[in-house]
Every structure is written in structure tokens, then in C-alpha cells.
N, C-alpha and C positions, 0 to 999 in steps of 0.2 A: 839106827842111823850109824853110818859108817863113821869114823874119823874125817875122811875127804868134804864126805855131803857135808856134814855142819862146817869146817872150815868155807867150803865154797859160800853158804848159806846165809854164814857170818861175815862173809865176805864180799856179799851180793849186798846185803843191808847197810854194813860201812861205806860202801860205795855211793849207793845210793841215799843215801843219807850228805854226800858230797854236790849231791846235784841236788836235792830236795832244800834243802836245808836253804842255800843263798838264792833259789827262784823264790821260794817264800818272803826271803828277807827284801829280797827286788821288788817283787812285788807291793808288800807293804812299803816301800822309800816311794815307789811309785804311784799308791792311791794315797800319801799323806806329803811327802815333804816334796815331791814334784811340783805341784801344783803353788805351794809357797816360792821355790825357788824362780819358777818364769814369770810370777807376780811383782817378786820384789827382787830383781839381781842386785850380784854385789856392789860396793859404792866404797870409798877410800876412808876411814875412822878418822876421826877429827884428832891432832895433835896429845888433845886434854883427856882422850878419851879411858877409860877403865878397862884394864884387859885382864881377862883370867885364864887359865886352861884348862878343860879336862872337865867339864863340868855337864852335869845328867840333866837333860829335857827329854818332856816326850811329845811327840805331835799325834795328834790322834790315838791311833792304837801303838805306833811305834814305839819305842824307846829305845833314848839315846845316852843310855849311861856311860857317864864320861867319857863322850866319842863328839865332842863339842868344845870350840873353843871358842867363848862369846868376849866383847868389846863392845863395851855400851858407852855411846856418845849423847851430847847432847841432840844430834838428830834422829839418831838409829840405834838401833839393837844386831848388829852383829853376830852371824851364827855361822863358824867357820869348822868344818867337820874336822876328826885328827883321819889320819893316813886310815887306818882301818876303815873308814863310816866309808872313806870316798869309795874305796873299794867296792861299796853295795848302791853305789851311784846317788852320793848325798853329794850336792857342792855348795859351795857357799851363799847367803844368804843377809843383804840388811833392809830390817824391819826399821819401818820408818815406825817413828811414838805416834804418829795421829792412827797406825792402821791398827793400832792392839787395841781392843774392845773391853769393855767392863771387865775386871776383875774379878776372883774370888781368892783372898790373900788366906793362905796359911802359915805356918810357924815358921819353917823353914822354906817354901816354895808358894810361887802365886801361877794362877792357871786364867789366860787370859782367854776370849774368844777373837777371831781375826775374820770380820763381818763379813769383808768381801770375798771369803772362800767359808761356804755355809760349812758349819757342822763341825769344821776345824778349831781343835783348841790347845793352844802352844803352854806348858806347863815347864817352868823351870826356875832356878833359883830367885829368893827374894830379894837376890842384892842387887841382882841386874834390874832385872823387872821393878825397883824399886827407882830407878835413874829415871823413866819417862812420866816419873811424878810432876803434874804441872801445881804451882803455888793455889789456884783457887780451891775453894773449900767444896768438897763431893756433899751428895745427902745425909750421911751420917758424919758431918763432921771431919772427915780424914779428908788429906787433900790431894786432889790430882785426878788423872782419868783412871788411873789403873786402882784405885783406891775405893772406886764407885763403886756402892752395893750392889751385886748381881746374885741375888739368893740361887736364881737358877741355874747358874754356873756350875761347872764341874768343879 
């Protein structure tokens, strides 16, 4: 092979790698966080509410590391993309506490199911996800909805 051909060649796959690369990523925002977003539109965070930035979820197969900037109130869960995520057509998002489904808590992160879009499972820090804890006590003891034993859970 010539010098030329492999420059072109290499040339031809960088490229196309510029268009492969973000219809995938569209793709995927489009079979996972789309269908969240026209479920639950944005809503205004309550005064009191807790905000962080930068922080990794992932919905489905997606992932959103650190391309998330959540506010968790007393009625919602807040999930506002940074400048890059919108770029691949993520936008804003609040989850109401009654729409998050059983739990399954880990050390650092809890991964909830969200009933009314099957098969979807919203996984992200435990501090937020820890705010739509309601005071009654779950089957084992822990208390709140997101607390609830869902051994089948991811």
C-alpha cells in the first residue's frame, strides 16, 4: 500500500467514525431517555431543594457519566443534562417520588425501576435517590418506597 491509500483509508475511518459514533449515541438517548423525558417534563425545584452537578446515571443501556446535573426536592428528582449530553438530544427531566419503583440499594448508587415505561431502570447516586424516602417502614425494615426489597431488580 501506497503512503496516499493508507492516509485516505485512515482518513475514510476517522471520518466516518464522526458520523457513526453520535447516530449510535442518538440513537441510544432515543430508545432510553426519550421516552422518560415526554413522560415526566421539566417542573421548577422547590426553594429547599438539594442540588449537585456532574453526577453519573444511567438509564437503560445508556450512560451518563457526569453529564447530569440532578436537584432532588421534596416532590421531584430533577435530571438536568450538562451542555455536552444536550448535544446528543438529552433535555431536561423531573421525576416525580411516587413514579420511582422498588429499589435495589447499593453502597454507593441505587437503581430504581420506573413502572410506567417497562423494562426502564434509572440507576444513580444514593444521595439523591435517597431524598424520595417516605418515613413508613418497607418489608425488611428500611423505610420508604425506594428502600423496598426488589431482589429482582438490577
Amino acid at each position: 500500500m501506497t503512503p496516499g491509500l493508507v492516509a485516505i483509508v485512515v482518513g475514510a475511518l476517522v471520518l466516518s467514525d464522526f458520523v457513526i459514533v453520535p447516530l449510535v449515541i442518538r440513537a441510544l438517548v432515543n430508545g432510553s431517555f426519550v421516552p422518560l423525558a415526554k413522560r415526566y417534563p421539566p417542573r421548577e425545584p422547590l426553594p429547599t431543594a438539594i442540588r449537585r452537578g456532574f453526577q453519573s446515571f444511567s438509564i437503560g443501556v445508556l450512560n451518563l457519566g457526569w453529564c447530569i446535573h440532578v436537584t432532588a426536592d421534596a416532590a421531584h428528582l430533577h435530571l438536568s443534562p450538562t451542555w455536552l449530553a444536550r448535544r446528543f438530544g438529552l433535555t431536561p427531566v423531573s421525576l416525580p417520588w411516587e413514579a420511582l419503583g422498588p429499589a435495589r440499594v447499593g453502597r454507593f448508587s441505587t437503581a430504581v425501576r420506573i413502572p410506567e415505561i417497562p423494562g426502564l431502570v434509572l440507576r444513580g447516586p444514593r444521595w439523591c435517590l435517597d431524598q424520595g424516602r417516605r418515613p413508613e417502614a418497607g418489608a425488611d425494615g428500611a423505610t420508604g418506597s425506594l428502600a423496598r426489597a426488589d431482589r429482582s431488580a438490577p
